[in-house]
Structures are given as structure tokens and as C-alpha cells.
C-alpha positions as CSV (number, residue, x, y, z in Angstrom):
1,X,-30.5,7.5,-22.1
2,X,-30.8,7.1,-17.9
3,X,-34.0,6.2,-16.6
4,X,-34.5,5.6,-12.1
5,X,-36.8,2.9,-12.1
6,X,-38.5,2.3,-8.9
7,X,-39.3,-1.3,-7.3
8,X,-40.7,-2.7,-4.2
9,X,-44.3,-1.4,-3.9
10,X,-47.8,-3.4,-3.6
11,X,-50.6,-4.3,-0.9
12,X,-49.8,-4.6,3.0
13,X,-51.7,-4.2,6.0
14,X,-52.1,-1.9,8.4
15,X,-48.5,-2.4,10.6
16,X,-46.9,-4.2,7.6
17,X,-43.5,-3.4,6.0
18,X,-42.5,-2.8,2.4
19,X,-38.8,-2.2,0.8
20,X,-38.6,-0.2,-1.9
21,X,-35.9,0.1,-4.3
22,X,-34.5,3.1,-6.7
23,X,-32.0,2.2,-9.3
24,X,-30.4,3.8,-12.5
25,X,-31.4,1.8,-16.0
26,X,-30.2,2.4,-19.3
27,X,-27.2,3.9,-20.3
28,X,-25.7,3.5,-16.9
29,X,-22.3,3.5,-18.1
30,X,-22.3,7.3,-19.3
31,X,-23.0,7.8,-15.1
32,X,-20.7,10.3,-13.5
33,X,-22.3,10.6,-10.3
34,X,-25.9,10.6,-8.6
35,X,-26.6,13.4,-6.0
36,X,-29.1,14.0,-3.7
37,X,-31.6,11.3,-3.9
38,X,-35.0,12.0,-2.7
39,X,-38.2,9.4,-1.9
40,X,-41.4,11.2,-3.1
41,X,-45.1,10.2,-2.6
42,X,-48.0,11.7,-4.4
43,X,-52.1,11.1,-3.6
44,X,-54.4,12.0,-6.5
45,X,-55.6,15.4,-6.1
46,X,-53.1,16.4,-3.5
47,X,-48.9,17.6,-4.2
48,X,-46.1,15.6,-4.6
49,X,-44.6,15.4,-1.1
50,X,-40.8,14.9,-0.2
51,X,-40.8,11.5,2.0
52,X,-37.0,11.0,2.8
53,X,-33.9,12.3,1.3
54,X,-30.6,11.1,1.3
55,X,-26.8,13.1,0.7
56,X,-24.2,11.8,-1.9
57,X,-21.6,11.6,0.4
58,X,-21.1,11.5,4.3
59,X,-21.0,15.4,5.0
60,X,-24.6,15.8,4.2
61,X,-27.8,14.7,6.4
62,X,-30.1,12.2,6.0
63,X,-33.4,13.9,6.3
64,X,-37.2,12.9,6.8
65,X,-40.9,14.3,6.4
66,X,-42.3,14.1,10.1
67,X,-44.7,12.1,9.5
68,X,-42.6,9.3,8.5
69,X,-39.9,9.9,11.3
70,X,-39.0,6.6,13.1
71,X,-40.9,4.1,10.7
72,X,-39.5,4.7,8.1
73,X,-35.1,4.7,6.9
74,X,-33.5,5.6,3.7
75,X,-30.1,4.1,2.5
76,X,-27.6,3.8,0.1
77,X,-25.5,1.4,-1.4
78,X,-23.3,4.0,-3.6
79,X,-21.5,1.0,-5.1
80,X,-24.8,0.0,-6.7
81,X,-26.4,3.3,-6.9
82,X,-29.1,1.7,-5.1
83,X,-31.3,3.8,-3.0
84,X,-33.4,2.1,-0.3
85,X,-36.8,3.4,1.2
86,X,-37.3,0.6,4.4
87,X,-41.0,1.3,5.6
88,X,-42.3,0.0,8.3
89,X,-45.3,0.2,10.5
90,X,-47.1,1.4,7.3
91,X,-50.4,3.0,7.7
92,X,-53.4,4.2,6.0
93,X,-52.7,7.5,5.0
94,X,-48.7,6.4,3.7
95,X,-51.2,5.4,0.5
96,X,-49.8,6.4,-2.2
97,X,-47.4,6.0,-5.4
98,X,-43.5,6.9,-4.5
99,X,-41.3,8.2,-6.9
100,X,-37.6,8.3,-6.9
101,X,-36.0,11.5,-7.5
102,X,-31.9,13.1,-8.2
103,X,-29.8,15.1,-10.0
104,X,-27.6,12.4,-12.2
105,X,-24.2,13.9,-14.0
106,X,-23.4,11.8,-17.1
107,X,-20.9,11.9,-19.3
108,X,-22.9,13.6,-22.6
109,X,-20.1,14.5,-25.7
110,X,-17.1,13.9,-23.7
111,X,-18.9,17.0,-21.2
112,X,-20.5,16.4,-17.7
113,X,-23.7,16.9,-18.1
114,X,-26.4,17.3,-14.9
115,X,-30.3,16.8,-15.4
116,X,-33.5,16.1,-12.7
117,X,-34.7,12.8,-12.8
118,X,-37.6,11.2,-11.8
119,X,-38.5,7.5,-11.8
120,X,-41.9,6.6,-13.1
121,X,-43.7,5.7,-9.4
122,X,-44.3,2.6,-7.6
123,X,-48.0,2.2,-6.0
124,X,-48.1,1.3,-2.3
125,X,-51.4,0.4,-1.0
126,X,-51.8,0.4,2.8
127,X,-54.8,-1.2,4.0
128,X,-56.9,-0.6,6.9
């Protein structure tokens, strides 16, 4: 089984910086290829919003929830399968638990097989 497990969160001030990290676990050698992968942040009580996303390859665009525009930067290491969220400047209201998100082909019976996963959140705590 494939699993994104998400790294990198905690406690920062106000103006601070965090790095988080989104990496396939498990049965990463059944991987065929990881699409579109997408930095999510969710408040209790409110929806799941899309923070930054980032294309497989070079053709597509890099793209990034206004509010986050020019603090934060996503990147990819597709050798690792590493997806990076750099935040900085971090305020109160970026509060909140990120989850990684993509569409991951594996090899499942000899067959390509694509399926939505999502990471199980890392809690980033911006304080005032």
C-alpha cells in the first residue's frame, strides 16, 4: 500500500518560516508516477482549501491561493518524489493543519492503476 506522509509542521511566530515536506511511504516501489501534487490547509469548522499546487512535469503551471502569493513557494524534487511547501512570513490566520494531496499511478496486477491520495496532515501553529 502507498501512503503521502506529510512532515515539517509545528509552532512559529508571527514572521517565522516553516518547510514542509510531502513524500510517498510504503510500497513505493509499485510507483509509476505522481501527478499533480497539491498543498491543502484545513481550520476546524471551515473547508479544506487548496494552498499551492504543483505540475508533474514542466508544461504545466505552478499555481497559488492569493493569500499565500509571494510568501509562500512549492517545489519538486521528482527524483525523490519529494514535494516542498517553503512558507515564510507566516501569519496568524495560515493556522492550520496542511495536507498533501495527488493522483499516484502504481503498478496494481501487472495494470496501471491511478487513485487520490491524501496524506494524513501536519499542524502548523502560527502565533501572534
Amino acid at each position: 500500500q502507498v501512503q503521502l506522509v506529510e512532515s515539517g509542521g509545528g509552532l512559529v511566530q508571527t514572521g517565522g518560516s516553516l518547510r514542509l515536506s510531502c513524500e510517498p511511504a510504503g510500497r513505493i516501489g509499485v510507483i509509476i508516477s505522481i501527478d499533480t501534487v497539491g498543498w491543502w490547509r484545513q481550520v476546524p469548522g471551515k473547508q479544506r482549501e487548496l494552498v499551492a499546487e504543483i505540475p508533474k512535469g514542466s508544461s504545466g503551471t505552478t499555481r497559488y491561493a492569493d493569500s499565500v502569493k509571494g510568501r509562500f513557494s512549492i517545489s519538486r524534487d521528482t527524483a525523490r518524489n519529494t514535494v516542498s511547501l517553503h512558507m515564510s512570513g507566516l501569519k496568524p490566520d495560515d493556522t492550520a493543519v496542511y495536507y498533501c494531496n495527488a493522483d499516484i499511478t502504481i503498478a496494481k496486477n501487472a495494470l496501471p492503476s491511478t487513485s487520490n491520495y491524501w496524506g494524513q496532515g501536519t499542524q502548523v501553529t502560527v502565533s501572534s
